[in-house]
C-alpha positions in Angstrom: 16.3 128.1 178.9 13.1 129.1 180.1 12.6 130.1 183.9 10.3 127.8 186.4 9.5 129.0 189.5 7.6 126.9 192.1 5.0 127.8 194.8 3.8 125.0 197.2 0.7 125.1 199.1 -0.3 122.8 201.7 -2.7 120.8 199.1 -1.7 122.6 195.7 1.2 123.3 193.4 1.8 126.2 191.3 4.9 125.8 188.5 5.5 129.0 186.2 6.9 127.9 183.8 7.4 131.3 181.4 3.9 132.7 180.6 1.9 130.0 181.9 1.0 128.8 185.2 -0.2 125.2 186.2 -2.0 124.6 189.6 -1.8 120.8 190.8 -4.6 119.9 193.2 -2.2 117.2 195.6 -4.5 116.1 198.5 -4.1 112.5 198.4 -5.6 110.3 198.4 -8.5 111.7 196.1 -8.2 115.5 195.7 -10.9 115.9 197.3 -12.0 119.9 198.1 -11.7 120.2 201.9 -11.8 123.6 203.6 -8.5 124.4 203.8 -8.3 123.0 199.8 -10.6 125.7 198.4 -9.5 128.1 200.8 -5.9 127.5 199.2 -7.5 127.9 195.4 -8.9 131.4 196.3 -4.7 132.2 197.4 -3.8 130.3 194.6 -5.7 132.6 191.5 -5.1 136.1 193.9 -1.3 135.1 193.4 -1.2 133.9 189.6 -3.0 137.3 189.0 -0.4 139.0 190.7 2.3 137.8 188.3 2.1 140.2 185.5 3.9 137.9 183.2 1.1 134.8 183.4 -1.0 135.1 180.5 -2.6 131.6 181.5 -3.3 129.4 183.4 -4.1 125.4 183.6 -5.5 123.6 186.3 -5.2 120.2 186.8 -4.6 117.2 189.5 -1.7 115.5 190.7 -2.1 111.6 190.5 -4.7 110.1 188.4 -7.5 111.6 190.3 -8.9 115.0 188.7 -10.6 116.1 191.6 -13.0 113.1 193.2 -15.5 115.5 195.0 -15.8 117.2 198.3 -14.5 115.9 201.3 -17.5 113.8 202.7 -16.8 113.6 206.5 -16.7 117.6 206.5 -20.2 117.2 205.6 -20.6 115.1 208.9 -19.9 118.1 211.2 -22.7 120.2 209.5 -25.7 117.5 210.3 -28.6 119.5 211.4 -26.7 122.9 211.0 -28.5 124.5 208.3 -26.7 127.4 208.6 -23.2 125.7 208.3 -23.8 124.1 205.5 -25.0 127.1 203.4 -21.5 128.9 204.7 -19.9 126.1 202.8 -21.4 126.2 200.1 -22.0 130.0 200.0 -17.8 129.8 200.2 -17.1 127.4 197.4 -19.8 129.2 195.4 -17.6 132.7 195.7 -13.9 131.0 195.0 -15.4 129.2 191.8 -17.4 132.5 191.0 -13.5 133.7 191.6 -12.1 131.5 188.5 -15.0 132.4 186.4 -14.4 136.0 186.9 -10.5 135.7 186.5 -9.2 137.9 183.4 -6.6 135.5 182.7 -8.4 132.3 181.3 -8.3 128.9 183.0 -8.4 125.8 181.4 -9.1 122.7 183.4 -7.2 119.6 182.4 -9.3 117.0 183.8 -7.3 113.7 183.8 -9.1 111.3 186.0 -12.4 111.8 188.2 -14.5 114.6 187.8 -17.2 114.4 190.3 -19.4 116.2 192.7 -17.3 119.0 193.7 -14.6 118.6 191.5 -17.2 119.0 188.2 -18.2 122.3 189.9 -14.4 123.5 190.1 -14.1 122.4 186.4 -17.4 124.0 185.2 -16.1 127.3 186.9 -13.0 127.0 184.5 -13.2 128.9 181.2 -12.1 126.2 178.8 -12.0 122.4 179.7 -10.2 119.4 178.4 -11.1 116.0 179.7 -9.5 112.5 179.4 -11.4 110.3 177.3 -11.6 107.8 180.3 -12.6 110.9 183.0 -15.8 109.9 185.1 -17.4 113.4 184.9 -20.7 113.5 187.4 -23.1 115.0 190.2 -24.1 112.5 192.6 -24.7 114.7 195.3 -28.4 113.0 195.0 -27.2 109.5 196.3 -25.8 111.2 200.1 -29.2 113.4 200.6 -27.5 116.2 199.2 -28.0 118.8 195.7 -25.0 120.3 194.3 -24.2 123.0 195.9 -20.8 124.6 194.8 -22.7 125.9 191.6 -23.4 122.3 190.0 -27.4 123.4 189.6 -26.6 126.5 187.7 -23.7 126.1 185.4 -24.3 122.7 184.5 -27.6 123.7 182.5 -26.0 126.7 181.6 -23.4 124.6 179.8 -25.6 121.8 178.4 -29.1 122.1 179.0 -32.0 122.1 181.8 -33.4 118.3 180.4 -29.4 116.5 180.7 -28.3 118.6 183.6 -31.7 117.0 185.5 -30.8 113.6 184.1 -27.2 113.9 185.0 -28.7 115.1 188.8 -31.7 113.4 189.1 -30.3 110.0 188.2 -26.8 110.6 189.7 -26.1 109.6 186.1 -22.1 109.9 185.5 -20.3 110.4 181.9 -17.5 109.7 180.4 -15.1 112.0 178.7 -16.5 111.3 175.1 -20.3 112.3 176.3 -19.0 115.1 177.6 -17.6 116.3 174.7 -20.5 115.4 172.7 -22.9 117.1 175.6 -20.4 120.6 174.8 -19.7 120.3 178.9 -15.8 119.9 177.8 -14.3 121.7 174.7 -12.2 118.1 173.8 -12.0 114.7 175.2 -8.6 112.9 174.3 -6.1 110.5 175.5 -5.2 110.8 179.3 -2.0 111.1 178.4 -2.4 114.0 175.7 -4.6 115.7 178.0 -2.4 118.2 179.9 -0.5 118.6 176.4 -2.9 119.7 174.8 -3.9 122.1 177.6 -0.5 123.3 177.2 -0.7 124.1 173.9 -3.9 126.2 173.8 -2.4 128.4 177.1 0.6 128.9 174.7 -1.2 129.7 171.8 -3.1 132.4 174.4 0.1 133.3 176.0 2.3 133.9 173.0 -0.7 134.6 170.5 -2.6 137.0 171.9 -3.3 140.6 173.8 -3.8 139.9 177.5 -5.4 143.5 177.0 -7.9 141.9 174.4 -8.0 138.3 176.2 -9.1 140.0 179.1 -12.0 142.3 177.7 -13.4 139.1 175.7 -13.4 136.6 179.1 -15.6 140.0 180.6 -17.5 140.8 177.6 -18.4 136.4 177.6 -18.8 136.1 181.3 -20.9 139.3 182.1 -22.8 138.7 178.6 -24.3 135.3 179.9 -25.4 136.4 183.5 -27.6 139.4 181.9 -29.8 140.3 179.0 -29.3 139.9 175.6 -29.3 143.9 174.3 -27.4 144.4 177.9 -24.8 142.2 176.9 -24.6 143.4 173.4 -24.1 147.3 174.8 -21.0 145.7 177.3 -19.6 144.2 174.4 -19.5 147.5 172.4 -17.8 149.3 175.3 -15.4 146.8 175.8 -14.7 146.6 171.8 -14.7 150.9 171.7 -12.0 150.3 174.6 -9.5 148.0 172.6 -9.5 151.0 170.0 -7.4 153.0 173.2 -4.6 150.4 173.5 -1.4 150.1 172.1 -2.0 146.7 171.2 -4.8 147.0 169.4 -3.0 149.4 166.7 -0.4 147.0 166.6 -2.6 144.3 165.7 -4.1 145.8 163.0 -1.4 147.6 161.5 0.3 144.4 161.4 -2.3 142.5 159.6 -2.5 145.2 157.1 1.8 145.1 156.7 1.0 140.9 156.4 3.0 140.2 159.4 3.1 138.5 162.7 1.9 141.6 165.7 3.8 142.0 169.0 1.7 142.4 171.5 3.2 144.3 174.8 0.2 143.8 176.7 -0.8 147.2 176.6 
């Protein structure tokens, strides 16, 4: 019998269940990302890192909602206030640039609404799994507003400059297939197979793989992309001259050369 443990937030929900963890977004009736919401996200990845037994982790909402956006009527204290709004987004921008970052990977199990805000929070996510009837979307345009939680960088970054305009521009939203098509999710399936299937690629991860390796290749991805090519190529060769010092690494190898399954220690 495997051991669940249970941390509730005001607006999330982490459940460890083994080697996995699982963060619920609950902030009825939408999910939407308040303050206190993506201050409680931050909390929510510094204490999954701190459990050295989570090799991954899955977030997803409670309810049918995903996460539906920010929450608007914050937005109505800011009129005028330049300054406040670029503190918001200047926060969001650092928690989501906290997920990207994270050395454990996060896969994002969207299962209803994915817009405004929430498609930030999912494009910060590593991997991303989307319900075939998800509304996926930036239409920050249609309140006077841009994306600002990171929707202007990453979604290019994950599809391209001419679809991320059209998906901003036009406040165009997409569906779960589109976006699988577009390579903004990794799969689209079945609402009901979506957390599933989450599931079973964070145990695959978990039970699979190094979190010594797992880690370096999130790094060696993450920091890759945000610099040059022949920079990124140099990181990737430290970080691959590094796996040749760990325990796991040997183990790894000499196992595929004894044609058995390794077992990894995470060292």
């Amino acid at each position: 019998m495997s051991r669940v443990d249970t941390v509730e937030f005001k607006t999330l929900k982490i459940v460890v269940d083994e080697n996995i963890a699982t963060v619920y977004v609950n902030n009825p009736p939408a999910n939407a990302l308040n303050t206190e919401t993506i201050r409680e996200i931050s909390e929510c990845m510094d204490y999954v890192s701190s459990q050295e037994n989570v090799k991954a982790i899955i977030l997803t909402g409670e309810g049918k909602f995903f996460v539906a956006g920010a929450d608007i009527k914050e937005f109505q204290d800011g009129f005028g206030k330049v300054g406040l709004g670029e503190s918001m987004a200047k926060t969001a921008q650092e928690v989501f640039q906290k997920i990207e970052e994270m050395p454990i990977p996060v896969i994002a199990a969207i299962n209803g609404a994915c817009l405004g805000g929430g498609m930030e929070l999912a494009m910060s996510c590593h991997m991303r799994i989307a319900s075939r009837d998800a509304v996926l979307g930036q239409p920050e345009l249609n309140l006077g507003l841009i994306p600002g939680f990171g929707g202007t960088q990453r979604l290019p970054r994950l599809t391209n400059k001419a679809k991320a305009l059209e998906m901003i521009l036009l406040s165009k939203n997409i569906k779960g297939d589109e976006a699988e098509e577009l390579g903004l999710v990794n799969k689209a399936a079945d609402k009901e197979e979506v957390l599933q299937m989450a599931k079973e690629w964070a145990e695959i991860i978990a039970s699979q793989k190094s979190r010594v390796s797992v880690s370096a290749a999130l790094k060696a991805v993450t920091e890759g992309l945000n610099t040059s090519l022949s920079e990124g190529l140099q990181k990737e060769a430290v970080l691959f001259g590094e796996m040749f010092e760990s325990e796991d690494m040997k183990e790894g190898v000499t196992a595929f050369v004894e044609k058995r399954k390794p077992v990894f220690k995470d060292n």
